[in-house]
C-alpha positions as CSV (number, residue, x, y, z in Angstrom):
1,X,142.4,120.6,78.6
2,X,143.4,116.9,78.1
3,X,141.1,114.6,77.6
4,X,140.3,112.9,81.3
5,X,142.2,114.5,82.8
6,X,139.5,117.8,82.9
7,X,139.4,119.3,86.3
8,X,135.6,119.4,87.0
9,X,134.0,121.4,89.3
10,X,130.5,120.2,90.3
11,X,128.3,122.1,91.8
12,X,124.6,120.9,93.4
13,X,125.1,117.3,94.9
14,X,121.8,116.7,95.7
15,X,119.5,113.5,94.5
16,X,121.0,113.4,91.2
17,X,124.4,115.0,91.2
18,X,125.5,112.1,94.3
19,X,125.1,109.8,91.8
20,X,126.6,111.7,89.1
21,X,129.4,112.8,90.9
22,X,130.4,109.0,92.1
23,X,130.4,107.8,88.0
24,X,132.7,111.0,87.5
25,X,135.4,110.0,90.1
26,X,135.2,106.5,89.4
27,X,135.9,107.5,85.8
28,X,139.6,109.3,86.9
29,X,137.8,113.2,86.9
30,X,139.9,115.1,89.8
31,X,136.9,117.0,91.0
32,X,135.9,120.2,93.2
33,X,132.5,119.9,94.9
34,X,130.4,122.8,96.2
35,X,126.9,122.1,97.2
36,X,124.4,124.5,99.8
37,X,124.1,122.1,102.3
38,X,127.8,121.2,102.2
39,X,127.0,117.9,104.4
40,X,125.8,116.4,101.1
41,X,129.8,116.6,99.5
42,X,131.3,115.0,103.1
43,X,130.8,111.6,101.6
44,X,133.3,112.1,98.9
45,X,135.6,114.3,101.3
46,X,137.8,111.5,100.9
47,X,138.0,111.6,96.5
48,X,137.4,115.3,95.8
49,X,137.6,119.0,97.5
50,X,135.3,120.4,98.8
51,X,134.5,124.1,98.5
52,X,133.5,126.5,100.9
53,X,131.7,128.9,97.9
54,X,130.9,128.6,94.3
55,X,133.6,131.3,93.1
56,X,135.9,128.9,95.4
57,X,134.7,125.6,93.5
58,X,134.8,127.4,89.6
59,X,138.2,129.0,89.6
60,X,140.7,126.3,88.9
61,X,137.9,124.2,87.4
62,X,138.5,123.1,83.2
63,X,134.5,122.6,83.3
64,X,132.0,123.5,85.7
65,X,128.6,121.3,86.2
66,X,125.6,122.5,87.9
67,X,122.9,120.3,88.4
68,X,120.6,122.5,90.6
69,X,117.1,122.5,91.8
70,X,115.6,125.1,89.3
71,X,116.3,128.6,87.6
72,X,116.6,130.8,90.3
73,X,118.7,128.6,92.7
74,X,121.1,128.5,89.5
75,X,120.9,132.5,88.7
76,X,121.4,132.9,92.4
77,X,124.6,130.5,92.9
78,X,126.3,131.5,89.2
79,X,125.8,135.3,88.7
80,X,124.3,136.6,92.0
81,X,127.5,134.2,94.0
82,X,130.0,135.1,91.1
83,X,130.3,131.5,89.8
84,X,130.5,132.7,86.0
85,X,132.5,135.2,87.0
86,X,134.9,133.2,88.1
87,X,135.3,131.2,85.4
88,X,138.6,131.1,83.9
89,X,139.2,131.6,80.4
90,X,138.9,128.3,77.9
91,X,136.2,126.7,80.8
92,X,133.1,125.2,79.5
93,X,129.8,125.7,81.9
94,X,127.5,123.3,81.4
95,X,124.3,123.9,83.2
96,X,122.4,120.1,84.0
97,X,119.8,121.5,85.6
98,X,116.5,122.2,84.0
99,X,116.1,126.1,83.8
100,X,113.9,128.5,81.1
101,X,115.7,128.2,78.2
102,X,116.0,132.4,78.2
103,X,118.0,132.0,81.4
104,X,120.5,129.6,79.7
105,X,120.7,132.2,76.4
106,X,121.7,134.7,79.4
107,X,123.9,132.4,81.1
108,X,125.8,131.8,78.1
109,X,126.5,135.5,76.8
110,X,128.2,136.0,80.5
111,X,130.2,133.0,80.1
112,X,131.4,134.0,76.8
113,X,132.3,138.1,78.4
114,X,135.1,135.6,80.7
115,X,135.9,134.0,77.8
116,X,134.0,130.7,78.6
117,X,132.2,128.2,76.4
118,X,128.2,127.4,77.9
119,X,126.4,124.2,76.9
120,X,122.6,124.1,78.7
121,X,122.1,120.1,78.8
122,X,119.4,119.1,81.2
123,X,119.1,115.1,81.8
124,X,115.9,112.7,81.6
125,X,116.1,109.6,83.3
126,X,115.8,110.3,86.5
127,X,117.5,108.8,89.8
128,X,118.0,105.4,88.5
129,X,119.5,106.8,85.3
130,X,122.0,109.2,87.5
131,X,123.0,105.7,89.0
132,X,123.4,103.8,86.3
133,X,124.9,106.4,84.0
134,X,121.9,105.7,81.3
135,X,121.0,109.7,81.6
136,X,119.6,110.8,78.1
137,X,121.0,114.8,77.9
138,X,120.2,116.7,75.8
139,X,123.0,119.6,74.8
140,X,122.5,123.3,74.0
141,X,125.6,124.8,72.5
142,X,127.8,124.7,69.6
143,X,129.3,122.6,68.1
144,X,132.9,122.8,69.4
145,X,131.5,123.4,72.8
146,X,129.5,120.2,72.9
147,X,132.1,117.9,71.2
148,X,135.3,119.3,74.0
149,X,132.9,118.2,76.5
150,X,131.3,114.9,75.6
151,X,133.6,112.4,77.3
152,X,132.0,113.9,80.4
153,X,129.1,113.4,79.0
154,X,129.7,109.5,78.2
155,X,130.5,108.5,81.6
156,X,127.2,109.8,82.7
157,X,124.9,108.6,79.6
158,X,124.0,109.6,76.0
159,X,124.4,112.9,74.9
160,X,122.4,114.1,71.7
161,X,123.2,117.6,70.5
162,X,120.5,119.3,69.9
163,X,121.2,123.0,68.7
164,X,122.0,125.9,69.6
165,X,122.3,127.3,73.3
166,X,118.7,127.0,75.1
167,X,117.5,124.7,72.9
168,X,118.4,121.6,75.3
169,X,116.5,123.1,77.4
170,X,113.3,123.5,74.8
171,X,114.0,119.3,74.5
172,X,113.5,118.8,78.3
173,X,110.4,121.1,78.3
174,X,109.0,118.9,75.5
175,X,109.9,115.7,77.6
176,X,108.5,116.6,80.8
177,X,105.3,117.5,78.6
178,X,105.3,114.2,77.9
179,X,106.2,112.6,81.4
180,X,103.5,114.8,83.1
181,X,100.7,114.0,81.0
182,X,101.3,110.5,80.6
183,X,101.5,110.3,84.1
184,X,98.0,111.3,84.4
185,X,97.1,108.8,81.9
186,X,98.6,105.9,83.6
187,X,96.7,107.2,86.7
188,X,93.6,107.6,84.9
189,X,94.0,104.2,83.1
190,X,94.5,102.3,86.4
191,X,91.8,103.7,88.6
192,X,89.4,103.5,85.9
193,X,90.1,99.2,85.7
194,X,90.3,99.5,89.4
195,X,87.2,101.0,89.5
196,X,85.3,98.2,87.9
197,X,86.9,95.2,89.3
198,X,90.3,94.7,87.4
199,X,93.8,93.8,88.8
200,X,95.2,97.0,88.3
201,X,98.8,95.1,88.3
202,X,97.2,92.6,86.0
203,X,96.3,95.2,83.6
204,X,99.3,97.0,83.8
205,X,101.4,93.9,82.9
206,X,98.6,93.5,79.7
207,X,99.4,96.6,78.6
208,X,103.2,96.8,78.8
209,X,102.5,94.4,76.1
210,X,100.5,96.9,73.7
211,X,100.7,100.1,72.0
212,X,100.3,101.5,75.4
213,X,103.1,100.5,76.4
214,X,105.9,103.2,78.1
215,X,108.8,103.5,80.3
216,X,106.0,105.6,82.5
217,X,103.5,102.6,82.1
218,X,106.7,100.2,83.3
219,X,108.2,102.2,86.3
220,X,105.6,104.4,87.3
221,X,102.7,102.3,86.8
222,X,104.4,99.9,89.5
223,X,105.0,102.7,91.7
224,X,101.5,103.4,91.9
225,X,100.3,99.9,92.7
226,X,103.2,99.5,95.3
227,X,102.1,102.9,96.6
228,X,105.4,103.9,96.3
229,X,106.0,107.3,96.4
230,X,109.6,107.9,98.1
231,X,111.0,111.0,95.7
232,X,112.6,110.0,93.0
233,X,111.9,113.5,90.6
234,X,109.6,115.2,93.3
235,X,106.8,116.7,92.6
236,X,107.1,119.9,93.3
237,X,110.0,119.7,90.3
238,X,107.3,118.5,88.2
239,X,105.3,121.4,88.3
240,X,108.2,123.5,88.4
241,X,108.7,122.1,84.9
242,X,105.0,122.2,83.6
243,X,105.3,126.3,84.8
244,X,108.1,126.9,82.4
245,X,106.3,124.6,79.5
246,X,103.2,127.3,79.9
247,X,105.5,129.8,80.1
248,X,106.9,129.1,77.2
249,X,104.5,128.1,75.2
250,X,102.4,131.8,75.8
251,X,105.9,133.1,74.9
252,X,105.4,131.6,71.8
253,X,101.6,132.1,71.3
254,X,101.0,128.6,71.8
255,X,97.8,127.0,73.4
256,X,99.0,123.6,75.3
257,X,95.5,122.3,76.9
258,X,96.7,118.7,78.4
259,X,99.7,120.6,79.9
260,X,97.9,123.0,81.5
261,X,95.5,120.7,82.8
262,X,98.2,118.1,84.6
263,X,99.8,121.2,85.8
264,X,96.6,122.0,87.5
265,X,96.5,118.8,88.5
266,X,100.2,119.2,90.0
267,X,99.4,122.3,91.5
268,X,96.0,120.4,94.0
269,X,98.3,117.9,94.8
270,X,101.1,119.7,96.3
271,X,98.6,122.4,97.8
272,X,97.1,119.1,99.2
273,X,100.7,118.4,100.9
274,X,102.3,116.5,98.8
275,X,105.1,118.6,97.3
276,X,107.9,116.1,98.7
277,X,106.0,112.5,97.4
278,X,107.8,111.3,93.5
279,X,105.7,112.6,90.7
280,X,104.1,109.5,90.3
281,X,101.9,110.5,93.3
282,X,99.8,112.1,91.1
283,X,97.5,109.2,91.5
284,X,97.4,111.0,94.7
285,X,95.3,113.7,93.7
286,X,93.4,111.5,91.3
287,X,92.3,109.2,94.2
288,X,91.6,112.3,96.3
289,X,89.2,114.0,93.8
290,X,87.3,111.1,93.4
291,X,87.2,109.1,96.8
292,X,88.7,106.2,96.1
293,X,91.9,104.5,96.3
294,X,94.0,102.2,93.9
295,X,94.2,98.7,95.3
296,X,97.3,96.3,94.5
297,X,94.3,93.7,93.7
298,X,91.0,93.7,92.0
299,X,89.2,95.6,95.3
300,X,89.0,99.2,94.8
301,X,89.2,100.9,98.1
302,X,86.7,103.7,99.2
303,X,87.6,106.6,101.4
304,X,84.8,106.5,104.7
C-alpha cells in the first residue's frame, strides 16, 4: 500500500459517511462504495464504484471503512455478508462505527484469520465535524496498524491512539457518557431560568462565558432555544450508546447512576415518538414531564 494511493472501500454512506466519503475523494482516495440503501452512493456514481454487496466492495479494497448504524447492522454486513471474509491479505478494517467494544475484540481476531489488520475507531463530532473533517477518533489497535492508516485518518480529523483493540470503543462509551448527561444538564439548566422569568438565550450566552461553559452548552444549548431538532446524532443512537455504557459498566461491576438515569430519560422520549428528532430533543422529554415549554424569550410557555 502506498501512501494516498490506498484503495478504500467504504461501506455505510449514511449521515456521516456522505460527508466522510466526499473529504476522502476530494483528497485523491480511489474509492469503492457499498451502502443498504444503495441510492445514498448514486451521488458519487460519478467519483467512486459502487457495489452491489459488501464482499463485492472489500475484495480489492487496501482498507475497508464501515461507519454503520450500530453493532448488529455491522456484525450482520461483515461476518453474517462475508465482508471480513473477503478481505484480502495486508488490508486494514477499521470499523467507525460505534459498536460494544467485545464485538470489535471479535471483529479483529477474524480479520487477523484472513490475514488483516483491525483498528475499532469510532468518531465524536458529529455531522458538522464529518463536514468539516474536525472528527476527533479515537483508535483501537496496534501500533503498526494505527500508524499505516493515519493519513486516512488526517483528511477526516484527529486521530489519538488510544490502545489496544476495543479500547476506542471504551473512549466513545466514556464520551457519549458525557454528551448524554450534559445534555440533560443543559436542558435542566435552561428550563429551570425559563421557569422563573430568564432569557433562556440570554443565559446561555452568560454561561458560555463561565465554568459552565461546553461545546454542548454552545451547539446544543442553541438548538434547544431555536427548537431545532432536525437529526444531527438521532436519538435513538443516543440511547443506543447509553445501552452499551450500562452494559458495560455491569460487565465490569460498575454502578453508573447519572447514566442510567438520562438513559431512562432517552428511553420516555423515543417511546414518546421521538426516536428520529437530534439528541438534543431531550428537552423534549424534559418539557413533557413537566408541562411546560422552553421559550426563545423570558415567557415560559405552559401546555393547556
Amino acid at each position: 500500500m502506498t501512501e494516498n494511493r490506498f484503495h478504500i472501500a467504504f461501506l455505510g454512506v449514511g449521515l456521516m459517511g456522505a460527508p466522510m466519503v466526499r473529504n476522502l475523494l476530494d483528497a485523491g482516495y480511489p474509492m469503492t462504495l457499498w451502502n443498504r440503501t444503495g441510492s445514498k452512493c448514486e451521488p458519487f456514481a460519478d467519483e467512486a464504484i459502487i457495489a452491489g454487496t459488501p464482499e463485492d466492495a472489500v475484495r480489492d479494497a487496501d482498507i475497508v471503512i464501515t461507519m454503520l448504524e450500530n453493532g448488529d447492522v455491522v456484525d450482520d454486513v461483515m461476518v453474517a455478508q462475508r465482508g471480513i471474509a473477503a478481505l484480502k491479505a495486508g488490508a486494514v478494517y477499521i470499523d467507525m462505527s460505534s459498536v460494544q467494544p467485545s464485538l470489535a475484540r471479535r471483529h479483529a481476531a477474524l480479520a487477523q484469520e484472513q490475514g488483516a489488520g483491525y483498528v475499532d475507531a469510532p468518531v465524536s463530532g458529529g455531522t458538522v465535524g464529518a463536514e468539516q473533517a474536525t472528527l476527533s477518533i479515537m483508535a483501537g489497535g496496534s501500533e503498526a496498524d494505527v500508524e499505516r492508516v493515519r493519513p486516512v485518518f488526517e483528511v477526516l480529523g484527529k486521530c489519538t491512539p488510544i490502545g489496544p483493540v476495543g479500547a476506542g470503543q471504551l473512549a466513545k462509551l466514556a464520551n457519549q457518557a458525557i454528551v448524554g448527561i450534559t445534555i440533560g444538564a443543559v436542558s435542566e439548566a435552561l428550563l429551570l431560568a425559563a421557569k422563573g422569568g430568564a432569557d433562556p438565550a440570554a443565559v446561555r450566552e452568560a454561561l458560555m462565558g463561565g465554568f459552565a461553559g461546553s461545546r454542548i452548552l454552545e451547539l446544543h444549548g442553541q438548538r434547544m432555544i431555536d427548537r431545532d431538532f432536525s437529526p444531527g446524532a438521532p436519538a435513538r443512537i443516543q440511547l443506543k450508546d447509553l445501552r452499551m455504557i450500562l452494559d458495560e459498566a455491569r460487565s465490569e461491576g460498575l454502578t453508573l447512576p447519572l447514566s442510567q438515569q438520562v438513559h431512562n430519560e432517552y428511553k420516555s422520549l423515543i417511546a414518546n415518538g421521538h426516536s428520529d428528532v437530534d439528541h438534543s430533543g431531550l428537552l423534549l422529554e424534559l418539557e413533557h414531564l413537566n408541562g411546560a415549554l422552553l421559550g426563545s424569550s423570558s415567557v415560559i410557555k405552559h401546555k393547556k
